[in-house]
C-alpha positions in Angstrom: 70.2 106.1 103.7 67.7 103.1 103.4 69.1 99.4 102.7 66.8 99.1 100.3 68.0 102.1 98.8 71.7 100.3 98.4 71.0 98.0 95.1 70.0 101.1 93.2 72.6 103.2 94.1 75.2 100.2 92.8 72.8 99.3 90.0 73.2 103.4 88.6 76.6 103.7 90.2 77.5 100.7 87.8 75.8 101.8 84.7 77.7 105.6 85.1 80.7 103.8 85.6 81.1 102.1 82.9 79.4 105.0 80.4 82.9 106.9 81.3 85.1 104.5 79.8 87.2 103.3 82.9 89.6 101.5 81.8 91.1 104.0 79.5 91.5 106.0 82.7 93.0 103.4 84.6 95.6 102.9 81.9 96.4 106.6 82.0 97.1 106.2 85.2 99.3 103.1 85.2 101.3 104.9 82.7 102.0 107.8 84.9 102.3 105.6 87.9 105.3 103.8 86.5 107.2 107.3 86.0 106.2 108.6 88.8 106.8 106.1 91.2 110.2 106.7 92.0 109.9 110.1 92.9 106.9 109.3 94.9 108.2 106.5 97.0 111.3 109.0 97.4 109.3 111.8 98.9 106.9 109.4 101.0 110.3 107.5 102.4 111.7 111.2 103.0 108.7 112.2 105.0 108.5 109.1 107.1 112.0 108.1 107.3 112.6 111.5 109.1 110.9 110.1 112.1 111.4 106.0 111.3 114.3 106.1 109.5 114.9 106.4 106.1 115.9 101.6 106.0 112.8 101.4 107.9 110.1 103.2 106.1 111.8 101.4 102.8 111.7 97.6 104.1 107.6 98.6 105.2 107.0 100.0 101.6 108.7 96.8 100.3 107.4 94.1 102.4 104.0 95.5 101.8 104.3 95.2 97.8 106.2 91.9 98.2 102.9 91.0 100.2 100.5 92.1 97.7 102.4 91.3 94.2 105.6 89.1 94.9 108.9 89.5 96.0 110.5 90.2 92.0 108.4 93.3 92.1 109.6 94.5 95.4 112.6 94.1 93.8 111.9 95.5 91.3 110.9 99.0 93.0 113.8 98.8 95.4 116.1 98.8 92.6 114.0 101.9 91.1 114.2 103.7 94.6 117.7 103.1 94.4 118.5 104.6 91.0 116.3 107.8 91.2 117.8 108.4 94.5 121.2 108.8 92.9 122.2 112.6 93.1 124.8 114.6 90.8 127.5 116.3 91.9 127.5 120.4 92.1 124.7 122.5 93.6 123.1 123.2 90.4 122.4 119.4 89.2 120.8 119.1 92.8 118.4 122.0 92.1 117.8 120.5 88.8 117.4 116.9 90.1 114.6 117.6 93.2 112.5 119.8 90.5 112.5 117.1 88.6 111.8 114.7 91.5 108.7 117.0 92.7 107.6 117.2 89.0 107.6 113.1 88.4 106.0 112.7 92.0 103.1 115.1 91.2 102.2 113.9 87.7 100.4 111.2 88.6 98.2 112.8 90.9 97.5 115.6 88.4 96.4 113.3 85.9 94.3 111.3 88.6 92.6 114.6 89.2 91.3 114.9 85.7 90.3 111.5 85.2 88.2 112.1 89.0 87.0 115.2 87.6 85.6 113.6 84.3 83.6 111.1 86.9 81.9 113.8 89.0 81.3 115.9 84.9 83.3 119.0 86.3 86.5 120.9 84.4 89.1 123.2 85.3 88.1 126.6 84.2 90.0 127.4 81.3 90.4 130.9 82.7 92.9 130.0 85.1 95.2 127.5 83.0 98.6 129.2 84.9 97.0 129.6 88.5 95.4 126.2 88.0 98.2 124.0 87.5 100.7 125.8 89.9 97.6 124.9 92.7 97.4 121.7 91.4 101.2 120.8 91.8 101.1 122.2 94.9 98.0 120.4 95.9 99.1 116.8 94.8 102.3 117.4 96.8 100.1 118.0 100.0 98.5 115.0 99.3 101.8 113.2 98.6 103.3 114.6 102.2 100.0 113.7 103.8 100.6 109.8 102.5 104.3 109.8 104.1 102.6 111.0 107.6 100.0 108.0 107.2 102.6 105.6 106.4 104.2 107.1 109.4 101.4 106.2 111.4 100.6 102.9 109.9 104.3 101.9 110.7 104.0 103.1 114.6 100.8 101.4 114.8 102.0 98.2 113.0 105.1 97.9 115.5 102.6 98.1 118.5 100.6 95.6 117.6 103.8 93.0 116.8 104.7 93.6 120.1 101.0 93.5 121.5 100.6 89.8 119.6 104.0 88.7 120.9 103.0 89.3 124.5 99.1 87.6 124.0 101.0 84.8 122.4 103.2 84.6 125.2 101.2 85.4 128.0 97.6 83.8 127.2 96.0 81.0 124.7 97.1 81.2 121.6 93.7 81.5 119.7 93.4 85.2 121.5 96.3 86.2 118.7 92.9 86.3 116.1 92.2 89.4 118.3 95.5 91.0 117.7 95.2 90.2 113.7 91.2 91.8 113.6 92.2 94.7 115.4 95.0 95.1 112.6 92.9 94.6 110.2 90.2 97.1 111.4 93.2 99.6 111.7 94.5 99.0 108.3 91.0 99.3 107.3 91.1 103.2 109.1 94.0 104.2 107.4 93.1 103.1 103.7 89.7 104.9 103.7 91.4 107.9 105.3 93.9 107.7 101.8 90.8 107.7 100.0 89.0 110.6 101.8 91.8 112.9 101.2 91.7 112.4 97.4 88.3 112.2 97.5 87.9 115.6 99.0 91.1 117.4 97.7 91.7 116.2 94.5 88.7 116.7 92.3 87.1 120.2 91.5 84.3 119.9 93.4 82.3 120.8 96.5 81.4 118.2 98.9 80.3 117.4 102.3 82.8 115.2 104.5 79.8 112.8 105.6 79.4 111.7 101.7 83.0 111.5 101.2 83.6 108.9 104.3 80.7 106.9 103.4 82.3 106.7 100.2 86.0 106.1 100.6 84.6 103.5 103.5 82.8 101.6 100.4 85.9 102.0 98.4 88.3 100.9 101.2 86.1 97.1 101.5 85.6 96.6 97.7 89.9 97.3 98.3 91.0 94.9 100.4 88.6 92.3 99.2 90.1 93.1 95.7 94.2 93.1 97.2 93.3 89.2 98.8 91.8 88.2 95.7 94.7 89.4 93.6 97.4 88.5 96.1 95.6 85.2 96.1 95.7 85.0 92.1 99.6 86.6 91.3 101.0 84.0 94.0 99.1 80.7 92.2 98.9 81.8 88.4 101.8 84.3 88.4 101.0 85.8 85.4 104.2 87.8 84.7 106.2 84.8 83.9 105.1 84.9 80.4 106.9 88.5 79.8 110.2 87.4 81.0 112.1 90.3 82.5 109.6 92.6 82.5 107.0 90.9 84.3 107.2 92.9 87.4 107.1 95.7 85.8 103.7 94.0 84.3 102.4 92.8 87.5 102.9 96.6 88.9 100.9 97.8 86.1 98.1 95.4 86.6 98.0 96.4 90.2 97.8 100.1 89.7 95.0 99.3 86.7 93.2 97.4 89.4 93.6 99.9 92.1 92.5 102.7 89.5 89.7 101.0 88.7 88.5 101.0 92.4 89.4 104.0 92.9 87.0 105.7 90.3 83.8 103.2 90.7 84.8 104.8 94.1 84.1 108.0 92.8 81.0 107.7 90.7 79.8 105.6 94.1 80.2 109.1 96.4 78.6 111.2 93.8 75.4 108.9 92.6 75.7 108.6 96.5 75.1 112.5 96.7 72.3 112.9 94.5 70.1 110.0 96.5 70.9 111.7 99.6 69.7 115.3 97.7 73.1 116.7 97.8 74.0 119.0 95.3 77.5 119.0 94.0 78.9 121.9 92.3 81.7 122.6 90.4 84.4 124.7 93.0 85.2 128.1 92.0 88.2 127.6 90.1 85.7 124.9 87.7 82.7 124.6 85.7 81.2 121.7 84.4 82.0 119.5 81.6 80.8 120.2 78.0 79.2 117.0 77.9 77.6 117.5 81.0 76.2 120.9 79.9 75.2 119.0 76.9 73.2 116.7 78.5 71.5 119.5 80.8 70.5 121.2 78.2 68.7 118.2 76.0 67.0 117.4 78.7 65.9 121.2 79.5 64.9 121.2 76.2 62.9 117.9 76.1 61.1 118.8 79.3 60.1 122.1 77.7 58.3 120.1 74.4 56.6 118.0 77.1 55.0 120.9 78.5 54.1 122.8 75.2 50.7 123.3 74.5 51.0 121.5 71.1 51.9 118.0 73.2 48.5 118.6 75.2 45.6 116.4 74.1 42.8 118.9 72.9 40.3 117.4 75.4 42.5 117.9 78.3 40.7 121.1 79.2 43.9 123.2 79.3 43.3 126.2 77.5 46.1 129.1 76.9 45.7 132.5 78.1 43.8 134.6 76.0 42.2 132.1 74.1 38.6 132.0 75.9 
């Protein structure tokens, strides 16, 4: 792709964006985030704590949201962690408790997945209602699993490089730590846009190279962190949840999840006007079909392009002359 193809692929990648009303979608999705986040961070802490440590894998998950919001909304999610981890007693209960546990965690990713699929104008065949959502319950549990292994990795690589910078800083000048702290960030970097590849290629009914799905989560991954220091930056001078009293945190996680949302599906529309410069041609997978409104606008324009070419729309002195009219 051409640089100078780059300000009309934001330009359109803009203007689609906000023709599908994103910020009803990212609301949907804070809404399900906030119910779904206990089971989720339960399941990811699960899967990564197996190897890490269950205390570990919690103080990481923490620290990182008392880095990014504040410390009352790390709080905040600890004390949620620690409610929805509570089990009842007898063997039933339990049962009862990790389907509902599975069922909160996956939610929000099945909701994501419809929202993604209204960017890319694709539906679930409504053929396969049953099959459909058992796969995509299944799928957004992968995809939950798949998170806990990153967050494994991201907490192996982040002790390494502690104990890299402590030896620089002991061992050599102190301005070679700024190494240490770039090569974390170029890893942290890695890991996010992997995050967004996954969803980008699992979650949405559609069919799509990996080389447009990298270039895209790589997009969404700087417009990411540039977006985290900015808000960081804002909640820790303006702190904007002091005006709601207790619930604050719980208003400062919404914001974030809205603001991640948000990036997540100009994200989106970014990978598929991405695909249609690069002449890719995404279809629906075989379990979809695209949207009514997108069939809609297929056929208007079908239909426009066919009273372009009509005879009656040619000028009589055009020379074009039917057949069988000589």
């Amino acid at each position: 792709m051409k640089p100078k193809k780059l300000l009309p692929i934001f330009k359109d990648t803009y203007n689609e964006f906000m023709a599908e009303d994103p910020f009803r979608h990212s609301a949907i999705i804070s809404f399900y985030s906030i119910f779904s986040m206990p089971a989720l961070l339960i399941i990811i802490i699960q899967v990564a704590g197996y190897f890490l440590g269950a205390k570990a894998v919690r103080g990481e998950i923490s620290g990182q949201i008392d880095n990014m919001i504040g410390p009352d909304a790390a709080q905040q999610v600890e004390t949620m962690i620690s409610h929805a981890g509570t089990s009842g007693s007898g063997i039933w209960m339990q049962i009862v408790g990790i389907g509902i546990l599975l069922y909160g965690a996956t939610t929000v990713f099945f909701q994501l997945q419809k929202s993604l699929n209204d960017f890319w104008d694709v539906r679930a065949n409504p053929k396969n209602d049953i099959l459909k959502l058992v796969v995509d319950r299944a799928t957004s549990l992968g995809i939950i699993i798949a998170i806990g292994f990153i967050l494994l990795i991201s907490l192996v690589v982040s002790t390494a490089l502690s104990i890299i910078s402590d030896w620089i800083e002991a061992q050599f000048p102190s301005y070679l730590i700024y190494l240490a702290m770039g090569l974390s960030i170029i890893i942290n970097f890695g890991i996010i846009t992997l995050v967004f590849a996954i969803i980008y290629k699992v979650l949405p009914d559609v069919e799509i190279k990996w080389r447009t799905v990298w270039i895209g989560a790589g997009v969404t991954s700087v417009l990411f962190l540039l977006g985290k220091f900015a808000l960081s930056f804002y909640f820790s001078k303006a702190n904007p949840g002091s005006a709601y009293g207790a619930a604050g945190s719980i208003i400062l996680l919404l914001s974030w999840v809205s603001y991640s949302s948000l990036i997540m599906f100009f994200g989106a529309k970014f990978t598929k006007v991405y695909a249609r410069y690069s002449n890719e041609k995404i279809v629906p997978s075989s379990h979809a079909e695209y949207s009514y409104g997108y069939q809609l606008r297929m056929k208007a324009q079908e239909n426009a392009e066919a009273r372009q070419n009509s005879p009656d729309n040619i000028p009589k002195d055009s020379g074009y002359r039917p057949s069988g009219s000589y």
